[in-house]
C-alpha positions in Angstrom: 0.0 0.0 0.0 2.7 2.2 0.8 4.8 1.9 -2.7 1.2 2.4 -4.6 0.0 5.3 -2.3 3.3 6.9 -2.3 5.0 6.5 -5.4 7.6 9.7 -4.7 9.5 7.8 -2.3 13.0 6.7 -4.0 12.2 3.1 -2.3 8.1 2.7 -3.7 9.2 0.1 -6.5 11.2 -1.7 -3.8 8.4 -1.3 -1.1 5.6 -2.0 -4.0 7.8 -5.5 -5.1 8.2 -6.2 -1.7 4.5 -6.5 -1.0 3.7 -8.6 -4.3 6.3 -11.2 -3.6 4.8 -11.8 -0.4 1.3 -11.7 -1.6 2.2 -14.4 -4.6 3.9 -16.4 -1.9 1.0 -16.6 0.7 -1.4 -17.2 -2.2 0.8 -20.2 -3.5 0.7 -21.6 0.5 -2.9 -20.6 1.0 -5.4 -21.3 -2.0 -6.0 -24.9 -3.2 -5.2 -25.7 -6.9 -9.3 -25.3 -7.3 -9.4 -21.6 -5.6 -10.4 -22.7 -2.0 -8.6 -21.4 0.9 -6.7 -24.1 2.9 -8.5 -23.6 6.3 -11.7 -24.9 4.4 -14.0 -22.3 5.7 -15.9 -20.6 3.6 -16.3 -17.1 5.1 -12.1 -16.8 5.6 -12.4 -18.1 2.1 -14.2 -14.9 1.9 -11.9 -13.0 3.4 -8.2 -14.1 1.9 -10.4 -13.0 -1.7 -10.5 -9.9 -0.1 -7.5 -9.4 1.1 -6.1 -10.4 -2.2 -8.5 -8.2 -4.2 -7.9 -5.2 -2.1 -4.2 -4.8 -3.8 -5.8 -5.2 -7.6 -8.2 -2.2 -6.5 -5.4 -0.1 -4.9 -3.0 -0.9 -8.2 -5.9 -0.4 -10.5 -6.6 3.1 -9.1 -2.8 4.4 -9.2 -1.9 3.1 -12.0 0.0 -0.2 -11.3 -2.1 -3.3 -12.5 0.5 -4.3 -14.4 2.9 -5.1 -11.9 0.9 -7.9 -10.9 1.4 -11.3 -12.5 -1.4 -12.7 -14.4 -1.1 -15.5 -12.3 -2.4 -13.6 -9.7 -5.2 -12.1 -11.5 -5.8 -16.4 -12.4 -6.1 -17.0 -9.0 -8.4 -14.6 -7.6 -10.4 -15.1 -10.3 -10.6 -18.8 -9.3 -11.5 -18.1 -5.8 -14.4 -16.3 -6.5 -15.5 -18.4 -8.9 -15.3 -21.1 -6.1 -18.0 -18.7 -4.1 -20.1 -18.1 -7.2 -20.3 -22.0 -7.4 -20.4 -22.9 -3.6 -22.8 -20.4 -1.9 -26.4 -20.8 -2.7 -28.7 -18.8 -5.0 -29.9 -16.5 -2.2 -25.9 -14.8 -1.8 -25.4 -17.1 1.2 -22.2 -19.2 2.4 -22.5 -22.3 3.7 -21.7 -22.4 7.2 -18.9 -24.8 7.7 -16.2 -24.5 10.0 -16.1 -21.5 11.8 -18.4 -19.7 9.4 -20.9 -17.1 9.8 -23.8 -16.6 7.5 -23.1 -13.7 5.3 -26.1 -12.0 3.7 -27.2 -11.0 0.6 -26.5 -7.2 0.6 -23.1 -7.9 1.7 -22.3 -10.1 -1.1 -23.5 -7.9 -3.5 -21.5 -5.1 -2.5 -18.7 -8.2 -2.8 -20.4 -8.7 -5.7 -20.6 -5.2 -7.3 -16.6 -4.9 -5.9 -15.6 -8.1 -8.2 -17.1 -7.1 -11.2 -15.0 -3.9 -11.9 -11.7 -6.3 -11.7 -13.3 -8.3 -14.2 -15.3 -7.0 -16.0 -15.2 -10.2 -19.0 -16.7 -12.7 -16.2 -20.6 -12.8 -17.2 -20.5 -15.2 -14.4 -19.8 -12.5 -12.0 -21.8 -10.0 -13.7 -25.1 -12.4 -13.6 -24.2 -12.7 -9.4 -23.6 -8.7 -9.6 -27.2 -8.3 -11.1 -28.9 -10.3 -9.2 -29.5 -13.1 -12.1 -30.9 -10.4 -14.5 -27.6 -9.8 -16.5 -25.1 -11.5 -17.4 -24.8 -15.4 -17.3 -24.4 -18.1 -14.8 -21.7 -21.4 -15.1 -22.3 -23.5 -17.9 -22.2 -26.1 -15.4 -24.7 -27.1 -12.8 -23.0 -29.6 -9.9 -19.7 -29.7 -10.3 -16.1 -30.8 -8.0 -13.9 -29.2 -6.3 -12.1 -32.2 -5.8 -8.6 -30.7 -4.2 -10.5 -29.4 -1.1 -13.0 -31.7 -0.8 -16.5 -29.8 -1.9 -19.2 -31.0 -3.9 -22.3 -29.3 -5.3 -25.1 -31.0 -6.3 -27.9 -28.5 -8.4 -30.7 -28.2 -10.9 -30.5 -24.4 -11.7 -29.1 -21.3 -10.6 -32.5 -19.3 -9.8 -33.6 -18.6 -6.0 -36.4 -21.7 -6.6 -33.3 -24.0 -7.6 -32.1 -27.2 -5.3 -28.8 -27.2 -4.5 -26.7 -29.4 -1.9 -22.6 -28.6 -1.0 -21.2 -31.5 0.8 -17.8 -30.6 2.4 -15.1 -33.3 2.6 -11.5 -32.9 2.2 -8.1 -33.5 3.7 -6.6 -32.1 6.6 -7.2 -28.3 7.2 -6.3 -25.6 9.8 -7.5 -23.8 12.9 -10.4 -22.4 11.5 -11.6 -26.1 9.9 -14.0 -28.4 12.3 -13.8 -32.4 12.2 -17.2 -33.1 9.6 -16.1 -34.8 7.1 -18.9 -35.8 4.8 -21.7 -33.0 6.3 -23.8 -31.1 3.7 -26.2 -27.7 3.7 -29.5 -28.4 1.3 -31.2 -25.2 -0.1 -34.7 -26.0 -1.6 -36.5 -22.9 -3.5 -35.2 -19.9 -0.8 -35.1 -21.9 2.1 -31.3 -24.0 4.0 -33.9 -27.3 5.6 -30.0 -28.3 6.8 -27.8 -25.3 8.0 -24.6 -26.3 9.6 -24.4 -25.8 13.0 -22.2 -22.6 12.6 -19.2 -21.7 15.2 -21.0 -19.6 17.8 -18.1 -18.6 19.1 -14.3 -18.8 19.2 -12.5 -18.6 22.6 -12.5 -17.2 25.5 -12.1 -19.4 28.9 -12.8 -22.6 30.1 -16.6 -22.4 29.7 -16.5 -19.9 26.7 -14.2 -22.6 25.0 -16.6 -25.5 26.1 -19.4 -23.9 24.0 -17.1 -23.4 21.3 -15.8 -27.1 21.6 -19.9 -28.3 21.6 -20.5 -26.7 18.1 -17.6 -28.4 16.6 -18.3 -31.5 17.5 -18.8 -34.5 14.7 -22.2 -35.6 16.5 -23.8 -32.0 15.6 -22.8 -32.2 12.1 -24.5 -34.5 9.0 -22.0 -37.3 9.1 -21.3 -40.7 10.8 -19.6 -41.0 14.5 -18.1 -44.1 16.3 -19.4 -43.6 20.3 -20.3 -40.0 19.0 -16.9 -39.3 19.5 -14.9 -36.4 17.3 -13.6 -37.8 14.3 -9.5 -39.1 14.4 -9.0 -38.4 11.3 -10.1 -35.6 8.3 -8.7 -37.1 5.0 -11.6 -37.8 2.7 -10.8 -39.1 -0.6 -12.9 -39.0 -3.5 -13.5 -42.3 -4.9 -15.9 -40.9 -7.7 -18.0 -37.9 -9.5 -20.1 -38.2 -12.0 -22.7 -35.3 -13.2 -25.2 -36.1 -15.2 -28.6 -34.6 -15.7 -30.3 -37.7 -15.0 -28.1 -39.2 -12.1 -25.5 -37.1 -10.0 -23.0 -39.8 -8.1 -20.6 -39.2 -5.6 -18.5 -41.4 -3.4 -16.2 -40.6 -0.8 -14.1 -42.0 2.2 -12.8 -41.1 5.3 -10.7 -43.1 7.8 -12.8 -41.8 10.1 -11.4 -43.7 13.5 -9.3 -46.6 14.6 -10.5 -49.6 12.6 -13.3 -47.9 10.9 -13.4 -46.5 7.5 -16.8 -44.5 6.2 -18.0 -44.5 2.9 -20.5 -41.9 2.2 -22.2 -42.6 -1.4 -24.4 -39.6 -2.8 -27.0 -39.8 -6.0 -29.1 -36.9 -6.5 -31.5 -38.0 -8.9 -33.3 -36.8 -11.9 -32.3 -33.0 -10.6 -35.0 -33.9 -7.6 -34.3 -36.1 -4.5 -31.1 -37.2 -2.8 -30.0 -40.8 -2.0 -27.5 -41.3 0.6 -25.9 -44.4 1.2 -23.1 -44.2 4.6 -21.3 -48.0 5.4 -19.0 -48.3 8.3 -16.6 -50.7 7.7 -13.5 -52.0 10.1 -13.0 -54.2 13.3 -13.8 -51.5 15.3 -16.9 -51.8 17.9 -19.5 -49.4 19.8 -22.3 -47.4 18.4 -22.6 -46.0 14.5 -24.8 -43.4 14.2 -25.7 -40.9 11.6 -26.6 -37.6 12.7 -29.0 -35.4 10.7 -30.1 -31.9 12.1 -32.5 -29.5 10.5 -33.9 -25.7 10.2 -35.4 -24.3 13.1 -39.3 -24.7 12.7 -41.8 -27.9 14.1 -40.2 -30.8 12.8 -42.5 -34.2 13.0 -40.0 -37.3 13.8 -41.5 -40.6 13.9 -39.3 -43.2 15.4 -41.3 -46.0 14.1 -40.8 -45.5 10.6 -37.2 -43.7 10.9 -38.1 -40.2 9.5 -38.5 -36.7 10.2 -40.4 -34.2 8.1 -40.8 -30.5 8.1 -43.9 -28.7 8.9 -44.2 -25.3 6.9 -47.1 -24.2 5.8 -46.1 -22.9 2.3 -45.8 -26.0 0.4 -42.1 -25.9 0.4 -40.4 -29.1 2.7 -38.6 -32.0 2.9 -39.1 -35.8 3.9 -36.0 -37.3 5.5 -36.1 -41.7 5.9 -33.7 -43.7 7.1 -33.7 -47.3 5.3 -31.1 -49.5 7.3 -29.4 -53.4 6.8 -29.2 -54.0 10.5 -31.5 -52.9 13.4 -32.0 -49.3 14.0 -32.8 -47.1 16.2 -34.3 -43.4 15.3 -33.5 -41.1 18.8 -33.2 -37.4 19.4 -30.6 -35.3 20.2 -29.7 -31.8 21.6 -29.9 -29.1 18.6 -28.5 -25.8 18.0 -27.8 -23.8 15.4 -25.3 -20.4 15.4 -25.7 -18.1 12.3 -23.8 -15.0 14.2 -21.2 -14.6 16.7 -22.7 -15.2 20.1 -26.1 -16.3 18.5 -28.3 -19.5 18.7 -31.6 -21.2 18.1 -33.0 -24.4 18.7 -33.9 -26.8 16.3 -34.5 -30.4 16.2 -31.5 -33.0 16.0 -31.7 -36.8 15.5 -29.5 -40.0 14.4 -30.4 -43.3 13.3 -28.3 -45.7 15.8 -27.0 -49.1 15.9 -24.4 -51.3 18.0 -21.8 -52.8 15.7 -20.7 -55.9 17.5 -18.0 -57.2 15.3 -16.7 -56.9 11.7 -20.1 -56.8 10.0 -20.3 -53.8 8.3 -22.6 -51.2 9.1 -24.8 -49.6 6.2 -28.1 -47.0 5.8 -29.7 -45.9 3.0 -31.2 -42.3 3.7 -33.6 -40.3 1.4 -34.0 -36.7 1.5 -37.8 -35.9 -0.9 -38.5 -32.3 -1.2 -42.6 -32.7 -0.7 -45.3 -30.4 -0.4 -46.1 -31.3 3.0 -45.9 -34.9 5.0 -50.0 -36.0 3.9 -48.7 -35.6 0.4 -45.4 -37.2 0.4 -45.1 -40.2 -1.5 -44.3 -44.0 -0.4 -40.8 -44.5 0.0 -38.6 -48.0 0.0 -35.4 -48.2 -0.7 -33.1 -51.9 -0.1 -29.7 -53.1 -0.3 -29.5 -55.0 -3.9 -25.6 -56.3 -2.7 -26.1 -58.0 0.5 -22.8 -57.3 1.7 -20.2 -54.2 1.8 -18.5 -54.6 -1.2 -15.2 -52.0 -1.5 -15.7 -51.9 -5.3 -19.3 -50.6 -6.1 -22.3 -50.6 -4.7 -26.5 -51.0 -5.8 -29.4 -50.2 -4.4 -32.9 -50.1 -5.3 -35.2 -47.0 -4.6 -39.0 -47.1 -5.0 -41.2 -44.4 -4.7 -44.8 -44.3 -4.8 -43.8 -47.7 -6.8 -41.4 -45.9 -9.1 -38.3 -47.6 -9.2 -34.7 -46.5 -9.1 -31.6 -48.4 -9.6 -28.9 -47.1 -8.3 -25.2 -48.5 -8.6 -21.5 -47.8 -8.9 -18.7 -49.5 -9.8 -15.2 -48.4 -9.0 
């Protein structure tokens, strides 16, 4: 800032130098190969753009863009283009990690910001306007394979449904132990925020609250005793996007002796399939944890699902289809969208003990429905009795339409 803002000094070029190399040099240690930020939290994703962005907009206004290297201009570019994909069609983050939610004016002003560095980006320019200029991605889901997101959608309008499932390797300080946990917008409205941070230190009892929202139980995923994961390396087994039949399939070593494999189909642009299988010697109690949007939630036990209860047509049908004996019970639910902040909301996980090497596997459908009266039949069925580390196929039936659904690595 100083060699741009005062360019009389005899040692601005050196000064101005000085501060690219070292901004080239955090961006190669920071920002992924596909534009995320390595702490794998999407609002200091925000930021680092930011930070970067701020020295194009000082250069650009005195006159020195071109002592940036393109490279840079390459990489900033990438990272927002990483938000235009992640974030959902209502200009807000996910809340993984130690996210806040950011809100729509905000991001246009980001927006708005973005748009003057490049200007050629109709990508940008159709988030700028508010979807009325410019255009969006060709693509609809799409990989981000290096840091371990995945987006799942049918459009990019506010009535769109999109999911972004975060699982990648190791992060930093910032990054919370959830491999495999998802957000799912459905026209305007997040049925599965992430729990948020709610705060991020402080003493003993402030940390203890901060320590309860990072937990593995209070995220989408699968837990071993409902202990915090050992280990955050997800690996991507496969992606596939297709209009008709979206695939993903991922794995964590997730604790001493067992592996999870998460297996994702979101089909025919509409409904998600999700398939988790605990495999290893290890022994206690597999669970997979599910919490929703605040709002009256109806769980039934009996039948392993949980339904939302809004009166404008708009909700979703979650059941829980399992190979062994399963339990549906409630847990303690909270959810933190600003610092300091939190609400209620209901929090469950389909249970069981694993007693020896037997693999542990559930099949759970997520059906956008009008309301619980009109949501359809739903049965869904292990088609390969037994884990089987090479693919995998199911059959899903709903109100007697049937789905095959398989993999083969």
């Amino acid at each position: 800032y100083a060699g741009v803002r005062f360019p009389e000094f005899k040692n601005a070029p050196t000064w101005r130098k000085s501060g690219i190399d070292i901004l080239n040099r955090e961006m190669k240690v920071q920002v992924d190969e596909d534009g995320m930020q390595y702490e794998l939290d999407p609002h200091y994703h925000l930021a680092a753009i930011n930070i970067f962005a701020k020295a194009i907009s000082i250069a650009d206004a005195n006159g020195f863009r071109n002592e940036l290297p393109g490279s840079y201009f390459d990489t900033v570019e990438k990272m927002i283009m990483f938000v235009v994909n992640t974030f959902f069609p209502y200009y807000t983050n996910p809340m993984f990690s130690d996210a806040k939610l950011d809100d729509k004016k905000s991001m246009l002003r980001n927006y708005r910001s973005w748009a003057k560095m490049f200007p050629r980006n109709e990508a940008i320019r159709y988030m700028r306007n508010e979807h009325k200029k410019g255009t969006p991605p060709a693509n609809l889901s799409i990989a981000f394979q290096p840091s371990g997101f995945f987006v799942f959608r049918n459009g990019w309008e506010t009535d769109a449904t999109q999911m972004t499932l975060k699982a990648g390797p190791p992060a930093f300080w910032h990054n919370q132990p959830d491999n495999g946990t998802f957000e799912l917008y459905i026209n305007g409205r997040n049925f599965f925020p992430d729990a948020g941070s709610y705060v991020y230190g402080g003493d003993k009892d402030v940390l203890a609250e901060r320590d309860w929202f990072r937990q593995t139980m209070v995220h989408k995923t699968l837990t071993l005793d409902n202990a915090n994961l050992d280990s955050t390396d997800t690996k991507c087994l496969l992606w596939s996007a297709d209009p008709k039949l979206d695939k993903l399939v991922i794995e964590n070593p997730s604790y001493k002796g067992l592996t999870h494999r998460r297996s994702v189909f979101f089909v025919d642009q509409k409904f998600f399939v999700i398939v988790d299988e605990a495999v290893g010697d290890a022994k206690g109690n597999v669970a997979i944890h599910y919490q929703m949007c605040e709002g009256d939630v109806n769980i039934a036990k009996d039948q392993l699902s949980a339904a939302t209860q809004f009166t404008d047509k708009n909700n979703v049908l979650l059941q829980c289809f399992a190979a062994q004996p399963t339990q549906m019970v409630e847990e303690e639910g909270w959810v933190s969208y600003a610092y300091r902040k939190k609400a209620k909301r209901a929090a469950y996980a389909f249970t069981t003990d694993k007693k020896d090497n037997t693999p542990v596997r559930f099949i759970t459908v997520i059906m956008p429905v009008e309301s619980e009266q009109s949501a359809p039949q739903i049965k869904a069925t292990f088609e390969n009795k037994q884990f089987d580390k090479k693919g995998l196929k199911i059959k899903v039936e709903v109100d007697k339409k049937k789905y095959n659904l398989n993999y083969s690595l």
